[in-house]
BATOR-717822 format. One record per residue: x, y, z of N, C-alpha, C in turn. Coordinates in steps of 0.001 Angstrom, whole numbers, plus 524288, in hexadecimal, padded with zeros to 5 digits. Layout:
XYZXYZXYZ ...
end
This chain:
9C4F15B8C51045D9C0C65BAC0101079BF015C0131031B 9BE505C39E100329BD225C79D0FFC99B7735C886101EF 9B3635CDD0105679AE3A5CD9A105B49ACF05D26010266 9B1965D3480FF339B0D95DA050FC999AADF5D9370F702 9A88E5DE160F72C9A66A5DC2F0F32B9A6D85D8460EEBE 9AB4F5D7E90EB249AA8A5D53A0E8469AD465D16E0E947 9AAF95D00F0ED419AA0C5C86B0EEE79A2FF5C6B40ECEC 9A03F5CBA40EC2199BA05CCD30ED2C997355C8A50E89C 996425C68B0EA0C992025C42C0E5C998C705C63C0E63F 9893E5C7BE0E0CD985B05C7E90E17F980D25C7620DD48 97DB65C52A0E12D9795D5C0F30DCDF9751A5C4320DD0B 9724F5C5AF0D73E96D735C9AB0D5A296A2C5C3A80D43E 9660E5C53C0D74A961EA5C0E20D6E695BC05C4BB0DAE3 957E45BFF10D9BC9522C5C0800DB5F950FB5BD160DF21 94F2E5BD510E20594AFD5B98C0E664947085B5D80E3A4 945005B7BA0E03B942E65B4BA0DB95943CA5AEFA0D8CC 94A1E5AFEE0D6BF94DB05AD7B0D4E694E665AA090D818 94C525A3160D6049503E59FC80D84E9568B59E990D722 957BB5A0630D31F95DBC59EC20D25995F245A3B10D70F 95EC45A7890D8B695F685AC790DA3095F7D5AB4F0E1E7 95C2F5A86A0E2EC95B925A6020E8E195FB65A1550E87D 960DC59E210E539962C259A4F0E60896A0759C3B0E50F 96B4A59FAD0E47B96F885A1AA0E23F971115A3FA0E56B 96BC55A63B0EA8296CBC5AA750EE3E96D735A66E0F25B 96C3C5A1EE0F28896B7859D570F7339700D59B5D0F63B 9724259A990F1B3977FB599700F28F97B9559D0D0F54D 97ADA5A0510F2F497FEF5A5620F35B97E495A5120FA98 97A285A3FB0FE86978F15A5BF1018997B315A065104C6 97A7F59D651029997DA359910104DE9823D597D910621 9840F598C8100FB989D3598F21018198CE759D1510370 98AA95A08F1076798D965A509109A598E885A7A710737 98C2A5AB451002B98F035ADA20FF1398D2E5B3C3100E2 98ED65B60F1009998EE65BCB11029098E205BE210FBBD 9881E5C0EF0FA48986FE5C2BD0F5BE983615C6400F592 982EC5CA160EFD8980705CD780F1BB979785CB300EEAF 976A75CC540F1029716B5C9F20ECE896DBE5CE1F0E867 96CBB5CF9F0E5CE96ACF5D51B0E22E965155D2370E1E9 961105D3090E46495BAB5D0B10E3819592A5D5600DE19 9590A5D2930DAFC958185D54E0D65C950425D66B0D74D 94DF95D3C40DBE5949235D5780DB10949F85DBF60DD9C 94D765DABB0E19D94ECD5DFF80E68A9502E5E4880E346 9534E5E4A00DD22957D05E7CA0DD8D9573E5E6970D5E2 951D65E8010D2B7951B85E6410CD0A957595E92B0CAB1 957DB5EB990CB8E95C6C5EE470C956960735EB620C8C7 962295E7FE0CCDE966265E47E0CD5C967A75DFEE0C8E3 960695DE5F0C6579610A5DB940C158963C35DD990BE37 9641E5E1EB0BD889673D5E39A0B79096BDE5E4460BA40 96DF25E3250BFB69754A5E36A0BE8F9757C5DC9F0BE0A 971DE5D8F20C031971645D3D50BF8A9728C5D2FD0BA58 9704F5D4990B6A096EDB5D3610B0DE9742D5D4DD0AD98 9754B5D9A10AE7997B935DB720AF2E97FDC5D8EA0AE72 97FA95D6BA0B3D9983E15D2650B4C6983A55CDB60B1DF 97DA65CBC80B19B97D9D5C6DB0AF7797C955C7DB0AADA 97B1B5CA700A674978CC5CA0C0A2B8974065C7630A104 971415C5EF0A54696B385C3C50A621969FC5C5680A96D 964C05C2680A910960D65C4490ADB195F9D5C0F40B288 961F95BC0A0B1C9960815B7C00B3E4962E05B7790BA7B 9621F5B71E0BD859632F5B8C80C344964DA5B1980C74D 966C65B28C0CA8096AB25B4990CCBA96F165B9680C987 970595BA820CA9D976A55BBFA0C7CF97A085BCBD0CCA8 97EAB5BAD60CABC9827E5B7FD0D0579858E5BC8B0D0BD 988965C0F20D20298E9E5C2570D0CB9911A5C10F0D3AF 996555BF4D0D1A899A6D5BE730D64199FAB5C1E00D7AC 9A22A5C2870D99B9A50F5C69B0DB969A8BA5C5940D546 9AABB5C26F0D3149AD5A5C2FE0CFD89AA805C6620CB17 9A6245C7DA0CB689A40F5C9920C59A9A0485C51F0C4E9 9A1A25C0900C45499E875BDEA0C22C998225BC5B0C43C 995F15B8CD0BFD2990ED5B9B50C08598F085B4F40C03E 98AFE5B2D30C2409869C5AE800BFFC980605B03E0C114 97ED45AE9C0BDA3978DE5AEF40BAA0974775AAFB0BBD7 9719F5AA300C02496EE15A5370C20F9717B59FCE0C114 9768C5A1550C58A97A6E59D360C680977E95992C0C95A 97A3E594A40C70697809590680CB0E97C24590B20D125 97B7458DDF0D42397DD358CE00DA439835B58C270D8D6 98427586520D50598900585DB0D42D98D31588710D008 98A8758CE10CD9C98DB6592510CCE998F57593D90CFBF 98A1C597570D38898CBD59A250D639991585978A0DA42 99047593BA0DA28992F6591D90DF8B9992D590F00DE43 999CF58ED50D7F599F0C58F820D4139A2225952C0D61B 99E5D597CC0D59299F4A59E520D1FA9A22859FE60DA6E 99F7D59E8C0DD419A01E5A02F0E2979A77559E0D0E467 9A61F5994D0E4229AA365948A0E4459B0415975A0E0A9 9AF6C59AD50D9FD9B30D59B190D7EB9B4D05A0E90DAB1 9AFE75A4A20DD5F9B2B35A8860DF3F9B4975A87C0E5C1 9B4745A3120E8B39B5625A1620EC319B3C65A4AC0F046 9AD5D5A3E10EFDA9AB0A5A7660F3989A84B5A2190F4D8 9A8D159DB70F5899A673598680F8429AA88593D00F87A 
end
């Protein structure tokens, strides 16, 4: 496995947000290496969030493949981790 950027995941979320802590407590658990976009830190960051997802609704996941999830539950992400065999 590769450590080049796009191995790179990264989750736009708030401190606020419980789906957003609990998404970050996984990813933090499970060893993953990600980048975090605190949308209170960095408002600008919502509109590439919104972008990607076509909502507003937060977490937003990316994964090195492109792809995306939208206030994923655990056992998404944990699918979505598992199919790019980064767990």
């Amino acid at each position: 496995m590769t450590s080049s950027s796009d191995q790179t995941i990264t989750m736009f979320g708030a401190d606020w947000c419980r789906d957003c802590r609990r998404t970050k407590a996984q990813l933090d658990g499970l060893g993953i290496d990600y980048t975090y976009v605190d949308l209170e830190a960095d408002p600008a960051a919502a509109d590439v969030a919104r972008e990607i997802s076509g909502r507003t609704n937060i977490p937003v996941v990316v994964y090195p493949d492109a792809s995306h999830h939208v206030e994923p539950s655990n056992a998404d992400v944990e699918a979505k981790l598992r199919e790019l065999s980064l767990i």
